[in-house]
Every structure is written in structure tokens, then in C-alpha cells.
MARPA-694494 format. One record per atom (N, C-alpha, C): atom name; residue in one letter; x, y, z; residue number from 1. Coordinates in steps of 0.05 Angstrom, whole numbers, plus 5000, padded with zeros to 4 digits. Layout:
N
 atomo residuo   px   py   pz num
    CA       A    X    Y    Z NUM
...
//
This chain:
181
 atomo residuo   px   py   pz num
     N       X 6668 1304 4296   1
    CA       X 6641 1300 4307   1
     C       X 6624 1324 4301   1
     N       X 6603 1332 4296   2
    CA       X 6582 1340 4288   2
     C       X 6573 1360 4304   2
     N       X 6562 1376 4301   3
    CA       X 6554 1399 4330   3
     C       X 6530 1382 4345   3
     N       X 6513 1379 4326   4
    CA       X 6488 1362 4336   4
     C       X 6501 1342 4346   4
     N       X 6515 1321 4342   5
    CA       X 6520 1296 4364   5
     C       X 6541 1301 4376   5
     N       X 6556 1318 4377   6
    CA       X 6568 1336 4401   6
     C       X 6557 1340 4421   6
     N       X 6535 1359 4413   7
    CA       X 6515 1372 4441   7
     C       X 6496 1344 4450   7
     N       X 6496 1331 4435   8
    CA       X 6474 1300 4437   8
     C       X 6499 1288 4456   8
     N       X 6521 1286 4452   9
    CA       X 6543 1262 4475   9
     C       X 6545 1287 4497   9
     N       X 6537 1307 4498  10
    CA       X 6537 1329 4529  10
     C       X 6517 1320 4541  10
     N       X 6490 1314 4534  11
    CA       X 6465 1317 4538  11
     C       X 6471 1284 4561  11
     N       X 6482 1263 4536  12
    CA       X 6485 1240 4553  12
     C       X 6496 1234 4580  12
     N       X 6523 1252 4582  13
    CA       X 6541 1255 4599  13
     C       X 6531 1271 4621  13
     N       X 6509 1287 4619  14
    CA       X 6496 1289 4638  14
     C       X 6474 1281 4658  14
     N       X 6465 1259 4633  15
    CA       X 6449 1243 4652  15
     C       X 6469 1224 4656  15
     N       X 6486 1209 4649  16
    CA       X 6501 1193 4662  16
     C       X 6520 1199 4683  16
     N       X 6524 1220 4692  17
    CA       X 6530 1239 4706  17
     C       X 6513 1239 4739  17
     N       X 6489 1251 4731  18
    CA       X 6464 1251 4748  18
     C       X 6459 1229 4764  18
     N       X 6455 1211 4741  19
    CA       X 6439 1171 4752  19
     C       X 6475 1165 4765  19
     N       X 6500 1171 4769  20
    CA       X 6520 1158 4781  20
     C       X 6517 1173 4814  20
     N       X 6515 1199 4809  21
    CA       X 6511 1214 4827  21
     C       X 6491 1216 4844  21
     N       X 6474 1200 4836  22
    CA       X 6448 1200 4856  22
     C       X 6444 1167 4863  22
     N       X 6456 1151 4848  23
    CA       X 6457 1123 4855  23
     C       X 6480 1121 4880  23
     N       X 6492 1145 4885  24
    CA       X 6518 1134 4902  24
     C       X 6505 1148 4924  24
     N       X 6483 1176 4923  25
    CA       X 6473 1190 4943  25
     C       X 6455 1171 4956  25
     N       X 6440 1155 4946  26
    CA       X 6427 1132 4954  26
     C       X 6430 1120 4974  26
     N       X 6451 1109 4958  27
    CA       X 6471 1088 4977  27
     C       X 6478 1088 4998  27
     N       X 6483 1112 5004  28
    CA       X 6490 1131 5030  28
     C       X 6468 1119 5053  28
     N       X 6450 1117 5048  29
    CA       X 6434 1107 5061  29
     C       X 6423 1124 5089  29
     N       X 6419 1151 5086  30
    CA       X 6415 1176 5099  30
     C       X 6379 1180 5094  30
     N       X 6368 1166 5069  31
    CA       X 6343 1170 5072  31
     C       X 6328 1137 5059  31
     N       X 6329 1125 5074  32
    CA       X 6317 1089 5074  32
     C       X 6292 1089 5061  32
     N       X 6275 1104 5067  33
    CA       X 6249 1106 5066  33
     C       X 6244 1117 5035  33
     N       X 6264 1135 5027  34
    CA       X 6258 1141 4992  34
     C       X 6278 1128 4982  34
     N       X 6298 1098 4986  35
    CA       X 6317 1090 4970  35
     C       X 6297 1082 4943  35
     N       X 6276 1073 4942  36
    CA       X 6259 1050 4921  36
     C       X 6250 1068 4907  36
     N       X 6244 1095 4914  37
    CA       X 6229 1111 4902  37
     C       X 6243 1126 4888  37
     N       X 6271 1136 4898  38
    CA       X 6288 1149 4878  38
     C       X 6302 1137 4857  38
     N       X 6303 1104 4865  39
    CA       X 6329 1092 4854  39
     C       X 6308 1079 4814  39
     N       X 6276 1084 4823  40
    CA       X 6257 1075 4806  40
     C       X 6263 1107 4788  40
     N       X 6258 1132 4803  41
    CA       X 6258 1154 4784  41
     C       X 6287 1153 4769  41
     N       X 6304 1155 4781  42
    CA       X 6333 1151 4771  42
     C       X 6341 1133 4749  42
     N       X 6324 1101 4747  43
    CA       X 6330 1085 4727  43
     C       X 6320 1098 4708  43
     N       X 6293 1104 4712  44
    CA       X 6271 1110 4695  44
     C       X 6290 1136 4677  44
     N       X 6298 1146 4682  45
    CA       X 6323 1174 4682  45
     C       X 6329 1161 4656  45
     N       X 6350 1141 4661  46
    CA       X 6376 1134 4665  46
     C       X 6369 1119 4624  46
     N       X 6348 1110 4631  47
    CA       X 6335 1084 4604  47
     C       X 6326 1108 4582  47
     N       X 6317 1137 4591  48
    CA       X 6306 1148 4566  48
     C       X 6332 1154 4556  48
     N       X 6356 1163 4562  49
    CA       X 6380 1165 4552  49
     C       X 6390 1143 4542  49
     N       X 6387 1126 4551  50
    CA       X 6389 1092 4535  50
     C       X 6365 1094 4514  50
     N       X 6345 1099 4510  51
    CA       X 6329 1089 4494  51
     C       X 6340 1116 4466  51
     N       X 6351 1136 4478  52
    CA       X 6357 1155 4451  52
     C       X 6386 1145 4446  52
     N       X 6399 1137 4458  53
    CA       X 6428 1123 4446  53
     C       X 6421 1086 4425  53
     N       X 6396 1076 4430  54
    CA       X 6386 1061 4413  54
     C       X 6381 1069 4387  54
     N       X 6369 1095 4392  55
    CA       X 6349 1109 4367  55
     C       X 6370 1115 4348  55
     N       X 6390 1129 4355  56
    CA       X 6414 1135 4335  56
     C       X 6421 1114 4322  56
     N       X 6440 1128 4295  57
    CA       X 6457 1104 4278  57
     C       X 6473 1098 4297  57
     N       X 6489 1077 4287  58
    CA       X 6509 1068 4298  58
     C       X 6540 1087 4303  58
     N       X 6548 1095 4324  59
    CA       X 6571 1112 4323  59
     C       X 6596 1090 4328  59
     N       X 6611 1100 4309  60
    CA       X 6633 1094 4307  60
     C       X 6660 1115 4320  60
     N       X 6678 1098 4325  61
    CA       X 6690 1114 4344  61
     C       X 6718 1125 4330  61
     N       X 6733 1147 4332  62
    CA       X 6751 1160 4324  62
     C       X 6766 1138 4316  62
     N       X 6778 1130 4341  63
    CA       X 6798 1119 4337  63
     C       X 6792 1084 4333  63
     N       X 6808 1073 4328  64
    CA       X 6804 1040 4307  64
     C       X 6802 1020 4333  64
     N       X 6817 1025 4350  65
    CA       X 6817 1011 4383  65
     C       X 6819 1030 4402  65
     N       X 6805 1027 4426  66
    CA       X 6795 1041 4450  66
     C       X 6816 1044 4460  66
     N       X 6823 1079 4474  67
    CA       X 6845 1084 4480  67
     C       X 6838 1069 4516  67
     N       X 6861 1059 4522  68
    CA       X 6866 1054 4555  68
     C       X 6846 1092 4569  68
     N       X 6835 1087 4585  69
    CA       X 6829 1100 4612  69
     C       X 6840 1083 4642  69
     N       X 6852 1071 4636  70
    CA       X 6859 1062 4676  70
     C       X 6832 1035 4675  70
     N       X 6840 1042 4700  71
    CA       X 6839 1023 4716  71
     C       X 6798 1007 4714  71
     N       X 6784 0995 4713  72
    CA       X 6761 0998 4712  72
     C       X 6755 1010 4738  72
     N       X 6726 1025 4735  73
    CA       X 6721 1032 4760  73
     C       X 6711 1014 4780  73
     N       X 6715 1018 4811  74
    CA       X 6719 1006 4835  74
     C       X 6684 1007 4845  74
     N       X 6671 0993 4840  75
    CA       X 6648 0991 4851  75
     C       X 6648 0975 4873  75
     N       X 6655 0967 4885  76
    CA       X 6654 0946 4902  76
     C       X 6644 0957 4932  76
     N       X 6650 0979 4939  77
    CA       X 6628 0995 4966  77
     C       X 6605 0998 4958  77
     N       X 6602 1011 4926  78
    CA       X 6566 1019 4921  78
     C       X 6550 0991 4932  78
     N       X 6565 0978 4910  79
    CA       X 6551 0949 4912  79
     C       X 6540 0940 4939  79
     N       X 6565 0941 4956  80
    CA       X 6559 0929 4985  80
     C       X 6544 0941 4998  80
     N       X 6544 0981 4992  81
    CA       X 6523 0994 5007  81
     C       X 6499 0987 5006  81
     N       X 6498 0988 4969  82
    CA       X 6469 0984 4957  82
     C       X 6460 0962 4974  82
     N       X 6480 0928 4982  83
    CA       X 6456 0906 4978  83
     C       X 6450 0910 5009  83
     N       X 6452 0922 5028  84
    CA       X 6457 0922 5047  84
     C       X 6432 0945 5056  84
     N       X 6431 0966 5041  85
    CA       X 6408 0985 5041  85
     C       X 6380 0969 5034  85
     N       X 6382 0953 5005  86
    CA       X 6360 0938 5006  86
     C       X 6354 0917 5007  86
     N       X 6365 0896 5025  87
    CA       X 6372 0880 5035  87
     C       X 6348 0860 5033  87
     N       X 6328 0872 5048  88
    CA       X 6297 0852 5045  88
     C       X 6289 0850 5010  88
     N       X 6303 0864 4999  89
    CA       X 6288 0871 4963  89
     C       X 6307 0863 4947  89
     N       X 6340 0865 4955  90
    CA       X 6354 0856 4927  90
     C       X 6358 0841 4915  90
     N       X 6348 0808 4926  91
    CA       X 6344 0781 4895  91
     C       X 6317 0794 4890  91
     N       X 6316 0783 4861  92
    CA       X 6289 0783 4845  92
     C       X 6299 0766 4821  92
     N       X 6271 0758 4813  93
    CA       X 6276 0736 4791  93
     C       X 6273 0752 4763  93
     N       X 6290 0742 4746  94
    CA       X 6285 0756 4721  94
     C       X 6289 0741 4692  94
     N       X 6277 0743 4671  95
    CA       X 6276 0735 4658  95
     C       X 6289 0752 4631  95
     N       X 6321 0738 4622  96
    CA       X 6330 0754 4611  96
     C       X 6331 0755 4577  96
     N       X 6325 0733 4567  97
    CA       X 6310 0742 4543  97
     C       X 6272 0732 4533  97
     N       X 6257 0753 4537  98
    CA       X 6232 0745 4533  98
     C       X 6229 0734 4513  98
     N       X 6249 0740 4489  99
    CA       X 6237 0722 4466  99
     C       X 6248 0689 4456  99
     N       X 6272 0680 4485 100
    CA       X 6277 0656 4474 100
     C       X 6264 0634 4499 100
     N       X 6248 0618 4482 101
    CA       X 6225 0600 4498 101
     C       X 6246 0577 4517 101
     N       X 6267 0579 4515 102
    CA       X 6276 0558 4533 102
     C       X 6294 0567 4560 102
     N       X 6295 0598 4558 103
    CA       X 6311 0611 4582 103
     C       X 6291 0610 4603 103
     N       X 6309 0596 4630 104
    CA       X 6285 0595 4652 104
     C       X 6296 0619 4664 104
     N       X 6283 0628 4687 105
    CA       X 6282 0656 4700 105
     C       X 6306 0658 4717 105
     N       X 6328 0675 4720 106
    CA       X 6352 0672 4735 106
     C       X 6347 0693 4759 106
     N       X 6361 0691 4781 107
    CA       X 6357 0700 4809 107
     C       X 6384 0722 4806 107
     N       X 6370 0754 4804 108
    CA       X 6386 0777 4803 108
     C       X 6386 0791 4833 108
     N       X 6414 0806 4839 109
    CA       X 6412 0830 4852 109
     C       X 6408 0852 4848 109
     N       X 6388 0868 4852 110
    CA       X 6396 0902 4847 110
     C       X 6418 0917 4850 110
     N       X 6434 0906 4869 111
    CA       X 6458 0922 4885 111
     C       X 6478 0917 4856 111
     N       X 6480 0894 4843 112
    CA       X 6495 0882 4834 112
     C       X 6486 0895 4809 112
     N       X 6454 0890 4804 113
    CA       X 6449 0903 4775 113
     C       X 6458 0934 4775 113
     N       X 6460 0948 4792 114
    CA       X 6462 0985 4791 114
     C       X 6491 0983 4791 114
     N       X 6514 0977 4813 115
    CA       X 6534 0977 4813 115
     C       X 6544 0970 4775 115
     N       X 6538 0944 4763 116
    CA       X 6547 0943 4747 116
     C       X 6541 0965 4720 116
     N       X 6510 0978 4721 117
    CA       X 6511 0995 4700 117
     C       X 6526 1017 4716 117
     N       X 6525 1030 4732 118
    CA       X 6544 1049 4742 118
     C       X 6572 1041 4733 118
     N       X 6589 1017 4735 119
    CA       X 6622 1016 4714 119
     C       X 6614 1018 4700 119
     N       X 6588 1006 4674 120
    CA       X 6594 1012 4644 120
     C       X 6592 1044 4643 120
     N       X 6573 1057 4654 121
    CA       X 6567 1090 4645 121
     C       X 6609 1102 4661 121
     N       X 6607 1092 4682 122
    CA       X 6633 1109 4686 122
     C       X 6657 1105 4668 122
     N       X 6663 1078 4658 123
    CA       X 6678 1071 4640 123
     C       X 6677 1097 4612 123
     N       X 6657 1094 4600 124
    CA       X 6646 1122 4586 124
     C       X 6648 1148 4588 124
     N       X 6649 1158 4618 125
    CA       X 6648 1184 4629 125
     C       X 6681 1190 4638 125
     N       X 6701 1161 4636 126
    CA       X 6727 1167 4630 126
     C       X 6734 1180 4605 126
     N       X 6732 1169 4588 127
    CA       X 6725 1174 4559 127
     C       X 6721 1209 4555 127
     N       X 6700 1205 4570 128
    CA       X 6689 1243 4564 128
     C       X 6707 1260 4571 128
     N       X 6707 1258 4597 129
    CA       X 6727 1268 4613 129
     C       X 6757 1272 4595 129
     N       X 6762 1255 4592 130
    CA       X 6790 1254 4580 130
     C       X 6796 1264 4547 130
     N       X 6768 1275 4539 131
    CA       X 6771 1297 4510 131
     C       X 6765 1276 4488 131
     N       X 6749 1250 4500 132
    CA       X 6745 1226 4472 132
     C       X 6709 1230 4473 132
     N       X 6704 1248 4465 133
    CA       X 6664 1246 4464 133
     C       X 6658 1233 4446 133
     N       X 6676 1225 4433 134
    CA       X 6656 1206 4411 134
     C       X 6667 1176 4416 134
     N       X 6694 1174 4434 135
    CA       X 6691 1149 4448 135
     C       X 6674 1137 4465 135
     N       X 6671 1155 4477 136
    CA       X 6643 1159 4499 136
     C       X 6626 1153 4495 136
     N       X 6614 1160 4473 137
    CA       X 6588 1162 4461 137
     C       X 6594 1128 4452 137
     N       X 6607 1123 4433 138
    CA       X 6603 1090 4427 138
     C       X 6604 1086 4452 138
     N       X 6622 1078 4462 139
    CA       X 6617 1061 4492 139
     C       X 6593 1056 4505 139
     N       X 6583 1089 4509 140
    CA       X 6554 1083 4523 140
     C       X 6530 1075 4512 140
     N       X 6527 1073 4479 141
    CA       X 6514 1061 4459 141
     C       X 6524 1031 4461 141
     N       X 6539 1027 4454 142
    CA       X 6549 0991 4457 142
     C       X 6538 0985 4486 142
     N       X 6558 0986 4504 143
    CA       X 6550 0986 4522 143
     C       X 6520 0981 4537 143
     N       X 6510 1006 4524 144
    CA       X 6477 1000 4527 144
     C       X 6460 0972 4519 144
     N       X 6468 0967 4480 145
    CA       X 6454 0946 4471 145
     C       X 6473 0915 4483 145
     N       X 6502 0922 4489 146
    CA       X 6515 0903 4503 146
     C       X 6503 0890 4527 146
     N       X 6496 0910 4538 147
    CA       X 6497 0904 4575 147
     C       X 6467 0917 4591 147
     N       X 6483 0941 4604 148
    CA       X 6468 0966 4615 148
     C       X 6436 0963 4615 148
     N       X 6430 0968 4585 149
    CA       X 6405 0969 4574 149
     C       X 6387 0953 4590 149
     N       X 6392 0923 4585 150
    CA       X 6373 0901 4598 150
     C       X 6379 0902 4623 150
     N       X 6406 0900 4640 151
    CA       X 6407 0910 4660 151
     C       X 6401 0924 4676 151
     N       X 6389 0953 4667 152
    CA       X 6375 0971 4677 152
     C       X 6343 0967 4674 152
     N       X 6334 0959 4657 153
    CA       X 6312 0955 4646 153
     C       X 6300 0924 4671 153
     N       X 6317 0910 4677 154
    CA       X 6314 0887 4695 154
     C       X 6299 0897 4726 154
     N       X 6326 0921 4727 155
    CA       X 6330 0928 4755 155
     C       X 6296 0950 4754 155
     N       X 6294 0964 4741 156
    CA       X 6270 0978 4737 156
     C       X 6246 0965 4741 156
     N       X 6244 0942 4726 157
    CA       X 6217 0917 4733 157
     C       X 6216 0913 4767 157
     N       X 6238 0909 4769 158
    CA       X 6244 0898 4796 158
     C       X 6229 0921 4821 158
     N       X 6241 0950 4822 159
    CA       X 6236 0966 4837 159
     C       X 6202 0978 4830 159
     N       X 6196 0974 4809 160
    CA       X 6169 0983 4800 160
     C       X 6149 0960 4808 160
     N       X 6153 0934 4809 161
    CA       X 6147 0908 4828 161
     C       X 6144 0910 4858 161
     N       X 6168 0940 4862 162
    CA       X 6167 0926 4901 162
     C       X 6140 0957 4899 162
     N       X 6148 0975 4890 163
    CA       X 6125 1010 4887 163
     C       X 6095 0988 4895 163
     N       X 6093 0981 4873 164
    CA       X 6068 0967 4859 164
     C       X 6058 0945 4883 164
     N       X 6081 0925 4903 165
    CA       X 6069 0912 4917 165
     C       X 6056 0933 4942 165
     N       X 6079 0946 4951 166
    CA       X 6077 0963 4971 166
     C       X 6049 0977 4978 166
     N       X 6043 0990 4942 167
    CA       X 6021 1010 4949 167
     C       X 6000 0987 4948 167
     N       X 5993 0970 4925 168
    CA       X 5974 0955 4919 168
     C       X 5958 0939 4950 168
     N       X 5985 0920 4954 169
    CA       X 5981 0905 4974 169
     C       X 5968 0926 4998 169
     N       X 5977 0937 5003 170
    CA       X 5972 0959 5022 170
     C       X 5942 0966 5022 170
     N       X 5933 0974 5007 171
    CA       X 5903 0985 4993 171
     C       X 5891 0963 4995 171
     N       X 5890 0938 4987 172
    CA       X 5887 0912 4991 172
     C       X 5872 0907 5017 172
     N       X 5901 0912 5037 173
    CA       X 5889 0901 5064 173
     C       X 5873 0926 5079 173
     N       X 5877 0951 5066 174
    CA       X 5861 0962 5082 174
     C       X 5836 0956 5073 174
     N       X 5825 0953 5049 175
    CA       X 5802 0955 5036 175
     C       X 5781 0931 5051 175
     N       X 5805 0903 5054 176
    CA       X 5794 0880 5069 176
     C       X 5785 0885 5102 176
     N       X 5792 0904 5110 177
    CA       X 5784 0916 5136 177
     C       X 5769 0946 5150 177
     N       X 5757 0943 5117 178
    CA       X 5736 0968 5111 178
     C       X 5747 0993 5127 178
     N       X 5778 0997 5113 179
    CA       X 5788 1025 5118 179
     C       X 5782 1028 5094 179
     N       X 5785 1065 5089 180
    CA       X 5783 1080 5062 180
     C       X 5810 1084 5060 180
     N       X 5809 1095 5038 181
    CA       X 5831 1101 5025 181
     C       X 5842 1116 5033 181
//
């Protein structure tokens, strides 16, 4: 591997790192009132590192088949924390490919959308961890145009939807009851 996409699969591993670590601080559910607002900065994080694992060629991985890491990872508390923290917010409708005219709009969770890019990035950050960075690096590239990518990119519409009702609507009704701003 290359010095440059060496230090480029560090760079990733740390934001995938960060967005796991702050999606699980979230969760925690110790501050309610900024879950929507961090979990929007955090995707937003999370996609420019996806959008530069797009930009690259295609990496290929050392080895010819993916060495075993264990077990997949155990999401199943995030998840339940998550849907449970945003409980009033986590269906939303989404539309998952804009460019084919006959997909009608399917009914997503957030809890479900974060939990699941959280296994693909951890699946990856086994990888790192375990001295394979250029396993890693495919993984979280595949991965990305596999999965993750639209998945995150879903969950982002979604939380930038509730920002957008919140403040809008808000401004809205005060404006209709000749408060200022």
C-alpha cells in the first residue's frame, strides 16, 4: 500500500471511528434535546468520508478473499436505544432509487438506518484494527457504493427534514401571530 493511501485509510478510520463513537454517545440519551442536531452533524461527517472513498479508484484488496474478523458486530442495543430516543421521528419515507420511475417510496427507520451503517463501518474498523488497511479500505469503499452510502445519505434527508420542520414551522407560527423573530 502506498504512503498516500496509507495515510488516506488513517484519515478514514478516523472518521469512522468518530461517527461510531458519537452515534453510540447519542444514544445514550443523556442529552435529548441535541440528539437531531448532532446525529445531522455526524452523518454530514460521516458522507464527506464516503464521498472521498467514491472519488478514489477502485481498491483492491491484498488478499483474493476477506480474511474472517469474528463475529459481525452486535448492534442490536444501539438500534433499540436509537429507536427509542427518537421515537416520535424514526419512520420516514424514502425513496431509494431517484432514478428508477417505478420504485414507490418505502417506510425507513433511523435507528435501523444508523445502527446498520455503524456494522458496515465496524466490520471495516475490524479489518484496521487487525493490521489489514487495505482490507479496510475496500470494505468501507464497497461497502459505501454497496450499502452505507444511500443509507446514510437517506438517514441525513431524514434528520435535515425534522431541523428544517422544526425551525421553519416554528417561524411559521410565530410569524402568523405577529411574534418576531
Amino acid at each position: 500500500m502506498s504512503e498516500d493511501l496509507t495515510e488516506f485509510t488513517a484519515e478514514i478510520a478516523d472518521q469512522v471511528e468518530s461517527f461510531i463513537i458519537a452515534v453510540t454517545e447519542v444514544a445514550r440519551g443523556e442529552a435529548p434535546d441535541q440528539a437531531v442536531s448532532m446525529l445531522l452533524l455526524e452523518v454530514s461527517q460521516l458522507l464527506l468520508a464516503g464521498g472521498r472513498l467514491g472519488a478514489i479508484v477502485d481498491v483492491i484488496p491484498e488478499e483474493r478473499f476477506e480474511p474472517d474478523v469474528g463475529p459481525d458486530p452486535d448492534v442490536d442495543d444501539l438500534r433499540e436505544r436509537l429507536a427509542k430516543l427518537l421515537e416520535p421521528i424514526d419512520t420516514y419515507n424514502e425513496v431509494f432509487d431517484p432514478y428508477d420511475p417505478t420504485v414507490e417510496p418505502m417506510t425507513c427507520r433511523l435507528s435501523d438506518d444508523l445502527a446498520d451503517v455503524v456494522a458496515d463501518l465496524m466490520h471495516g474498523l475490524q479489518h484496521y484494527r487487525a493490521g489489514r488497511p487495505s482490507e479496510a479500505l475496500w470494505w468501507w469503499q464497497f461497502s459505501y457504493l454497496a450499502n452505507w452510502g444511500s443509507t446514510a445519505s437517506a438517514a441525513l434527508r431524514a434528520l435535515q427534514s425534522v431541523v428544517a420542520h422544526v425551525r421553519l414551522d416554528a417561524a411559521d407560527s410565530a410569524e402568523e401571530f405577529g411574534e418576531s423573530r
